[in-house]
C-alpha positions as CSV (number, residue, x, y, z in Angstrom):
1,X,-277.5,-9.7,-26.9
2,X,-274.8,-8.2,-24.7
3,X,-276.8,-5.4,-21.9
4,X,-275.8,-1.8,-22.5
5,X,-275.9,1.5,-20.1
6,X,-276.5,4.4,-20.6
7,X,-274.0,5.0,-17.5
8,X,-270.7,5.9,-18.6
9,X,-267.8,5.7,-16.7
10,X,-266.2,8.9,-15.5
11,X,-263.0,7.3,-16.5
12,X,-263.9,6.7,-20.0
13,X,-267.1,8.8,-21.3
14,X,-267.1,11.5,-23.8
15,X,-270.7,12.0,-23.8
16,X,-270.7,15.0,-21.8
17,X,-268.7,18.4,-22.3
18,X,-266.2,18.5,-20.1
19,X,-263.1,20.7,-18.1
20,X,-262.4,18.1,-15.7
21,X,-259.3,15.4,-16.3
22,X,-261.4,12.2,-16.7
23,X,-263.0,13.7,-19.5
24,X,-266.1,13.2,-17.5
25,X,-267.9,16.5,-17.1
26,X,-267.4,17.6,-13.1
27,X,-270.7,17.7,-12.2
28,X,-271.9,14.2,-13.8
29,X,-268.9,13.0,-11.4
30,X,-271.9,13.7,-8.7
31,X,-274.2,12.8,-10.6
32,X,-272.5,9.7,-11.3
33,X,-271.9,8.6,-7.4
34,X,-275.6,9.2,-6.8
35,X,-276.7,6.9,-8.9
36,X,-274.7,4.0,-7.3
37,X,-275.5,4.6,-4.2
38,X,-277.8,2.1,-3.0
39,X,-275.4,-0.3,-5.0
40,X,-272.9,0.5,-2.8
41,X,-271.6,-1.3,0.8
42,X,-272.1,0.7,4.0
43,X,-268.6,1.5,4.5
44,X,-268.1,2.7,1.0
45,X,-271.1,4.6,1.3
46,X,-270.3,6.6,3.9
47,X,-267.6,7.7,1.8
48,X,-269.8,8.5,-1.2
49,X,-272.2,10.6,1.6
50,X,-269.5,12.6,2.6
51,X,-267.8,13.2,-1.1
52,X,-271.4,14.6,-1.9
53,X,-272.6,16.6,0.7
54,X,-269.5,19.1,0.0
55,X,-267.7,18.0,-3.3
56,X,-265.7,21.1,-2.7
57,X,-264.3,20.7,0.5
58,X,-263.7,16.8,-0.6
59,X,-261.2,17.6,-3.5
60,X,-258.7,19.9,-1.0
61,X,-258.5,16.5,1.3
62,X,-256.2,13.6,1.1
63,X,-256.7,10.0,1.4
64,X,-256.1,9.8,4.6
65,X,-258.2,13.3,5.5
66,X,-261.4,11.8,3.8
67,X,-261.2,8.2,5.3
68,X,-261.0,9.8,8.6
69,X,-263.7,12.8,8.2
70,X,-266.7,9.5,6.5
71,X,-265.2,7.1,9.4
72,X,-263.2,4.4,7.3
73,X,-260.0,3.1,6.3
74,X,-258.0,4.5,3.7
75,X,-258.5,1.4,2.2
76,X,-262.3,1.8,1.9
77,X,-262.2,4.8,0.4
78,X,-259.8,3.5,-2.7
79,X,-262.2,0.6,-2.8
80,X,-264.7,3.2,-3.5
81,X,-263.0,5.0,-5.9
82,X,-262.6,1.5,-7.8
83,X,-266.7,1.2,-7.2
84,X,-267.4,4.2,-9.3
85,X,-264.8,4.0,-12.4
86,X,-262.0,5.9,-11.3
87,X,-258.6,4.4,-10.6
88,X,-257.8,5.5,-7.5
89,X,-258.5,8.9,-5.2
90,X,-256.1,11.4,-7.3
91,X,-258.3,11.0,-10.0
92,X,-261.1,11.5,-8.2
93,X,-260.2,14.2,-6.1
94,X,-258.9,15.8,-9.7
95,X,-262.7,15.1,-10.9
96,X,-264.3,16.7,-7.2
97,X,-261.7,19.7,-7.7
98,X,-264.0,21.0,-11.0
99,X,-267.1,21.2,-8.7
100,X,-266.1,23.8,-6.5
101,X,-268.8,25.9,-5.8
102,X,-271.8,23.9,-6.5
103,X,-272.1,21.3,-3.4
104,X,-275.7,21.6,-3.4
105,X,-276.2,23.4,-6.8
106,X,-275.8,26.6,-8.2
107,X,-278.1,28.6,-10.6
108,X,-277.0,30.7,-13.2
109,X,-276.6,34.1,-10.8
110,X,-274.6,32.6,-8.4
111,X,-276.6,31.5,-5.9
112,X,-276.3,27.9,-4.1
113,X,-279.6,26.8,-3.3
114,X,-280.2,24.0,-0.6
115,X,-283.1,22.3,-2.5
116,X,-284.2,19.9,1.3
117,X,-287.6,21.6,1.8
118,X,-287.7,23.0,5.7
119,X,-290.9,22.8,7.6
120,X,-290.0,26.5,8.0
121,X,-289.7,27.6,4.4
122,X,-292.4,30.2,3.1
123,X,-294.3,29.4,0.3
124,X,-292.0,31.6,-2.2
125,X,-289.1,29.6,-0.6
126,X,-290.1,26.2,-1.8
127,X,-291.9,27.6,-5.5
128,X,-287.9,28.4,-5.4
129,X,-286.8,24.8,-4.4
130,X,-288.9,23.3,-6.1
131,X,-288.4,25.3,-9.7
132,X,-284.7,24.6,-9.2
133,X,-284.1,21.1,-8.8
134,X,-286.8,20.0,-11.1
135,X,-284.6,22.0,-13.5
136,X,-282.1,20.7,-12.4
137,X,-283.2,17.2,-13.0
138,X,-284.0,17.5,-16.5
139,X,-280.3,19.2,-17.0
140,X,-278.6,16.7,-15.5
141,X,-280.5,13.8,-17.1
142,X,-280.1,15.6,-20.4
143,X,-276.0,15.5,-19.7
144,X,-275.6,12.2,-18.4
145,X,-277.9,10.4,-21.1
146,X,-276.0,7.8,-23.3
147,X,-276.4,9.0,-26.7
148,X,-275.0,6.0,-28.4
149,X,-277.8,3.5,-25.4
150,X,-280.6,6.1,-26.7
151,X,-279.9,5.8,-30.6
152,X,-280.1,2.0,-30.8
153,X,-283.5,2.1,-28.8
154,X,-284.9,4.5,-30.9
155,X,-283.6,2.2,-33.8
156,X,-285.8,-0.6,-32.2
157,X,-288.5,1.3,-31.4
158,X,-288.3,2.4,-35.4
159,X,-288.6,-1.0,-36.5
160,X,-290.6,-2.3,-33.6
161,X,-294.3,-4.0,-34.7
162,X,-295.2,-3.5,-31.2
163,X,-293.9,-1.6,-28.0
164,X,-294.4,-2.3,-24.6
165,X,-294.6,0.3,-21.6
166,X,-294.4,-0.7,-18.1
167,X,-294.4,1.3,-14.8
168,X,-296.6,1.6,-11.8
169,X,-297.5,5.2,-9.2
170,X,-295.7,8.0,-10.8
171,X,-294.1,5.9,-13.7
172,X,-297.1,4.5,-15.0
173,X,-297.9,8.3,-16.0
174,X,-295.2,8.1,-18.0
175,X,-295.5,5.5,-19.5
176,X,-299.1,6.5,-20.5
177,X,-297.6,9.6,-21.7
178,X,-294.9,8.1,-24.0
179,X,-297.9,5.6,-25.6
180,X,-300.2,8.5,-26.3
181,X,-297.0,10.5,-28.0
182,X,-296.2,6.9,-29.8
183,X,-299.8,6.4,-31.1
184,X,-300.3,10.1,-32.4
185,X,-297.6,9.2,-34.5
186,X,-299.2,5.5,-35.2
187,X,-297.0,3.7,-33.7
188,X,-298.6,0.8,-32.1
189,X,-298.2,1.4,-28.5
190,X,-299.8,0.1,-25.2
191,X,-298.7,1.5,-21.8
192,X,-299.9,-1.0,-18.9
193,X,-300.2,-0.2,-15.3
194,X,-301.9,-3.0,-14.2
195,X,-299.8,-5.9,-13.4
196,X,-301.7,-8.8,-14.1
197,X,-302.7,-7.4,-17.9
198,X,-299.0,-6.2,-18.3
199,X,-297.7,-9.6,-17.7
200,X,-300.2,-11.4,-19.6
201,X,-299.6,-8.9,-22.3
202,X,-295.7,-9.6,-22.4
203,X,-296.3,-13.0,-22.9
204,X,-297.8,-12.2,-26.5
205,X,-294.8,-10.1,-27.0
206,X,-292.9,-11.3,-30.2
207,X,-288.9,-10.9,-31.4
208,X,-288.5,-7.5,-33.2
209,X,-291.2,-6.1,-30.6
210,X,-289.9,-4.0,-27.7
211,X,-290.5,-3.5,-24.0
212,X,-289.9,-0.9,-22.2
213,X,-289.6,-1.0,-18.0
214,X,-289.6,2.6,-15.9
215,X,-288.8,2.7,-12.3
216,X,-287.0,5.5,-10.6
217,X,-285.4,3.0,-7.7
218,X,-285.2,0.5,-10.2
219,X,-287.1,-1.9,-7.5
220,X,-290.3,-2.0,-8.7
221,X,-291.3,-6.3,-8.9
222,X,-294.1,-5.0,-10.9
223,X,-292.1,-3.9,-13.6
224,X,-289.5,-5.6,-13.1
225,X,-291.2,-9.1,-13.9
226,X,-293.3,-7.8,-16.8
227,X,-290.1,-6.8,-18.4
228,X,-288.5,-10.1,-17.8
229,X,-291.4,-11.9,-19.5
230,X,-291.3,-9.9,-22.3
231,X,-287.6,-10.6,-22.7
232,X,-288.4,-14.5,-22.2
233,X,-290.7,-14.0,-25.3
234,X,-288.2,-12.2,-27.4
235,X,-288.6,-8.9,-27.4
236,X,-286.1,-6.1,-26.7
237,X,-286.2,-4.5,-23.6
238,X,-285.1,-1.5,-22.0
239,X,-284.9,0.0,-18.2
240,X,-285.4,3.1,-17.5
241,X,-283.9,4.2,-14.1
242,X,-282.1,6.0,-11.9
243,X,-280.0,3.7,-10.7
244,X,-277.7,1.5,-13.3
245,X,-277.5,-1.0,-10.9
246,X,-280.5,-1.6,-9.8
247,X,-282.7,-4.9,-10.2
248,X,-284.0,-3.8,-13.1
249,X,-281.2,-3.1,-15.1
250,X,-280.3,-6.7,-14.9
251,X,-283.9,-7.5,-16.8
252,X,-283.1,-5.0,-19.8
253,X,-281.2,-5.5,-22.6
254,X,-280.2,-1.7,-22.6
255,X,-280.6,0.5,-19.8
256,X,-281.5,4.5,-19.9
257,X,-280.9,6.5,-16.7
258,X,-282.4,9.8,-15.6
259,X,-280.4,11.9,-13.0
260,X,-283.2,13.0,-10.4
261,X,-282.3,14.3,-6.9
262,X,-285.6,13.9,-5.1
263,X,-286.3,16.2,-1.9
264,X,-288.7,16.6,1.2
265,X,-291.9,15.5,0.5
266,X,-291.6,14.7,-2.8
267,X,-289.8,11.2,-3.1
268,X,-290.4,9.4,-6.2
269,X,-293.0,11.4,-7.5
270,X,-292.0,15.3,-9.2
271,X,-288.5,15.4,-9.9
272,X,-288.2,12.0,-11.2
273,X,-291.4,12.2,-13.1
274,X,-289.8,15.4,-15.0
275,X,-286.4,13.5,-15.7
276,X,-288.1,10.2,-17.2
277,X,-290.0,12.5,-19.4
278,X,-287.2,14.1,-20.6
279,X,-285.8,10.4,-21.4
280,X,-289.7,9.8,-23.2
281,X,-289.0,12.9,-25.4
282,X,-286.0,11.9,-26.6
283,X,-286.7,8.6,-27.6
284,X,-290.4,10.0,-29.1
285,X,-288.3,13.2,-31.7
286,X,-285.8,10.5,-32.1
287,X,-288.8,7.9,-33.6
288,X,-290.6,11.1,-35.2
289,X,-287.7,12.0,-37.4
290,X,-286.7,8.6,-38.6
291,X,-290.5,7.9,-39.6
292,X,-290.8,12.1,-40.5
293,X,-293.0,11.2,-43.7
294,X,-295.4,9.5,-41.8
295,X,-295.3,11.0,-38.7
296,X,-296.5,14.1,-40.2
297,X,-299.1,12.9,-41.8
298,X,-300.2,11.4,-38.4
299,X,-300.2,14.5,-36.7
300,X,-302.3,16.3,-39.6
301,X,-305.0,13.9,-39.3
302,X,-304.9,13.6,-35.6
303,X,-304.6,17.1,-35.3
304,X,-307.8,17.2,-37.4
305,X,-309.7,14.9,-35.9
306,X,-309.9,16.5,-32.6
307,X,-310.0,20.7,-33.8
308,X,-313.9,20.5,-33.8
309,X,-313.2,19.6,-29.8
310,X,-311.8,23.2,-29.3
311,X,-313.9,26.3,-29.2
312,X,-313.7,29.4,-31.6
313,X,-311.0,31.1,-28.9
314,X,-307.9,30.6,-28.7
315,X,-305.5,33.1,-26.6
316,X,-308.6,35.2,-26.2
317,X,-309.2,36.2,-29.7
318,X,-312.3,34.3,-32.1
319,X,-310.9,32.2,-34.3
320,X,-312.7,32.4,-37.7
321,X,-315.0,30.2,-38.4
């Protein structure tokens, strides 16, 4: 089965509302770079460095401007171009012109907001920093995400006898979060963060049973080799990453990316978290309404099963008895 992304071109996607001429939405353009990144040479990332640190000031350069501000030929920087979908630099720059204004990110009022966290920064400071780009993780992972990638996993995960979750440190959370959503519902789910039983357990794994992989570099060996077991036995298997081409992209049969910008202190472990678990929800409504019968009746009994857990209160008033 051919590998699908859920990284679309910004010379070709429609997925995302857009004013900008590559009918790419301007700040997915961003988004988009970032996410190739580490798939990128040096040379060519220094060029994607500089387009990012002021998209702005980027689109009001030429060729010639921006190979000499990130230290490259001109060459190098339509190599680049090429690297991340776009033809050459006019369309980019075209793409970079629709960001003005939001280099770092912009909230709703106005404000751009460096989201690094200084050792200087008061405590209101980085509740501010931190609020912001965990929201903005979940938006941009929300405008990015493939819908056509995400419909024909939860298709699989529909039909699926038996799903799979992989993911160690912050992604085994959720993975365990996504098996306890799957399992209320009755889906028979197992999230392992243990590599030996993960591996051993993707062995078993069947055709018409899926795997699921979730690292936010992508890097993870853990995951990545449980995921290509389970693929060895059959199953369908999907990445879910930040990076599209990362290692384990090249294990999945479809591949679901988040758009998380991690800062100071906090690499790997918040603002990815938050993105993957907007991907989980998606996936989880998606399995819920095509199985709404059932899934309904799951959540009654469930719910059921566990109200004699609760006391009487509930938002400070007694509940009747």
């Amino acid at each position: 089965m051919a590998r699908t992304r859920a990284v679309p071109s910004p010379a070709s996607s429609s997925t995302a509302a857009s004013s900008s001429p590559t009918g790419h939405s301007s700040e997915s353009t961003a988004v988009h770079i970032r996410a190739l990144l580490p798939s990128l040479q040096p040379s060519m990332r220094r060029v994607a460095d500089h387009v990012l640190a002021d998209t702005s000031a980027t689109a009001t350069l030429t060729v010639t401007e921006l190979a000499a501000a990130s230290g490259v030929s001109e060459a190098t920087v339509i190599r680049f171009c090429k690297a991340i979908g776009f033809a050459g630099y006019p369309q980019l720059r075209l793409a970079l012109a629709a960001e003005a204004g939001r280099a770092q990110g912009a909230d709703r009022s106005g404000r751009v907001i460096d989201t690094d966290i200084q050792p200087g920064d008061d405590l209101a400071r980085v509740v501010e920093k931190i609020a912001f780009a965990d929201a903005r993780a979940v938006e941009e992972t929300g405008a990015q995400l493939d819908v056509v990638v995400l419909e024909r996993v939860v298709e699989a995960l529909t039909r699926a006898q038996r799903v799979d979750l992989y993911g160690v440190g912050a992604s085994a959370f959720v993975a365990l979060d996504f098996q306890q959503k799957l399992h209320r519902i009755g889906r028979v789910a197992f999230a392992w963060p243990d590599t030996h039983v993960a591996l051993t357990s993707a062995a078993l794994l069947r055709p018409g049973d899926v795997a699921i992989g979730i690292s936010h570099t992508g890097t993870t060996i853990d995951t990545i080799d449980a995921l290509t077991e389970a693929r060895a036995h059959g199953a369908l298997t999907v990445a879910l990453t930040n990076f599209p081409r990362s290692p384990i992209a090249q294990a999945a049969e479809h591949v679901l990316t988040t758009a998380a910008r991690e800062t100071t202190f906090r690499s790997g472990a918040t603002a990815s978290r938050l993105a993957q678990l907007t991907v989980v929800d998606c996936l989880f409504v998606g399995v819920a309404q095509r199985t709404y019968g059932q899934t309904v009746a799951a959540l009654e009994a469930t719910r059921s099963a566990v109200g004699s857990r609760h006391t009487p209160y509930k938002n400070g008033i007694q509940r009747p008895s």
